[in-house]
C-alpha positions in Angstrom: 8.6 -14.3 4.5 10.9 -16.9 4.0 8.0 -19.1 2.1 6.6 -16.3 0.5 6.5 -13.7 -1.8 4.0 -10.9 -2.2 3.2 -9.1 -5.8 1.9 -5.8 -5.1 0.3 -3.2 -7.6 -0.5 -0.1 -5.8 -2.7 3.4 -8.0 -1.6 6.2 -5.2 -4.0 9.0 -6.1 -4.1 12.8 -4.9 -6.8 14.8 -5.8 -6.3 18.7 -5.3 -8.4 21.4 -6.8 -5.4 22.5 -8.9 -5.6 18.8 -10.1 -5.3 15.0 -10.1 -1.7 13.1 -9.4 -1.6 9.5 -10.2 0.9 7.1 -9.5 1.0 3.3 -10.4 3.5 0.8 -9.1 4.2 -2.8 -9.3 6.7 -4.3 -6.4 7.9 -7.5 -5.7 8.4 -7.7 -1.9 10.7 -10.3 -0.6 11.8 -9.0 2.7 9.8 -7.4 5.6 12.1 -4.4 5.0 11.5 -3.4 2.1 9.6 0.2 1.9 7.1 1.5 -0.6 7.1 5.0 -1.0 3.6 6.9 -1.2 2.5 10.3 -2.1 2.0 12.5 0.8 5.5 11.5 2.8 3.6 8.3 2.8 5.4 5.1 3.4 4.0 1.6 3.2 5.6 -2.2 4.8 4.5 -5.6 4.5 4.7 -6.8 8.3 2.8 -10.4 7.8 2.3 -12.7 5.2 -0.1 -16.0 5.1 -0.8 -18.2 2.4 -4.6 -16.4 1.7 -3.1 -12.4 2.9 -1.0 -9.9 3.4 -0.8 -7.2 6.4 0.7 -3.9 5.6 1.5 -0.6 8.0 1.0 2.9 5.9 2.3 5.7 8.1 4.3 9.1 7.3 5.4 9.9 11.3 2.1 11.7 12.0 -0.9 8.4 11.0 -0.6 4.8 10.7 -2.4 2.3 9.2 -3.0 -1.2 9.3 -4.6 -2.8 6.9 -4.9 -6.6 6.2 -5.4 -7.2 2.3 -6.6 -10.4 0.6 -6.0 -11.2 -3.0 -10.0 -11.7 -3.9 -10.0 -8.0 -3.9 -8.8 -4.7 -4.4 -8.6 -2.5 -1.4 -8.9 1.0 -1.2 -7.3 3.0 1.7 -8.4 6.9 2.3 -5.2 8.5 3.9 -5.3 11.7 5.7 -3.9 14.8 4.3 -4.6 18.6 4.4 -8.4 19.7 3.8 -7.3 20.6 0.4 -6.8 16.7 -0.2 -8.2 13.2 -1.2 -5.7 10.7 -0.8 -6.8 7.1 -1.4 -4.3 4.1 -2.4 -5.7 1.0 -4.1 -3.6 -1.8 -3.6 -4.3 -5.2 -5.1 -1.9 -8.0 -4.1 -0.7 -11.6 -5.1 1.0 -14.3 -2.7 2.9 -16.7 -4.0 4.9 -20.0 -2.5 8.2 -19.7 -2.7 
């Protein structure tokens, strides 16, 4: 990462039948180890970074994900969780030269 930086903005949603958790975050990543944490014992990482995208690792011990992400558009990510749950992350992302 040493030529670049990544601007993430991340809408974590759970959907329950009790009701509807939202969480919106902005983050600056500079370093590979940096972690984002997620809803759900969910934890995200950057672990590559090119001049057009970014490829991040979502796992909470049980799932991961990979994911590669490219700044033309959002992505949306369903995660697994109980039967009970929708899980879904929308992470839109920025790389800039350093």
């Amino acid at each position: 990462m040493n030529d670049f930086t990544v601007n993430l903005n991340i809408k974590d949603e759970c959907c329950t039948k009790c009701g509807n958790t939202t969480l919106q975050k902005e983050v600056i990543i500079t370093s590979f180890n940096q972690t984002i944490d997620l809803q759900g014992c969910y934890i995200l990482n950057v672990i590559e970074v090119g001049p057009s995208f970014i490829k991040v690792i979502i796992q909470n011990g049980m799932y991961v994900i990979i994911r590669t992400i490219f700044p033309t558009y959002a992505m949306q990510v369903s995660l697994p969780s109980d039967c009970n749950t929708k899980h879904v992350i929308t992470i839109c992302t920025q790389v800039c030269r350093v």
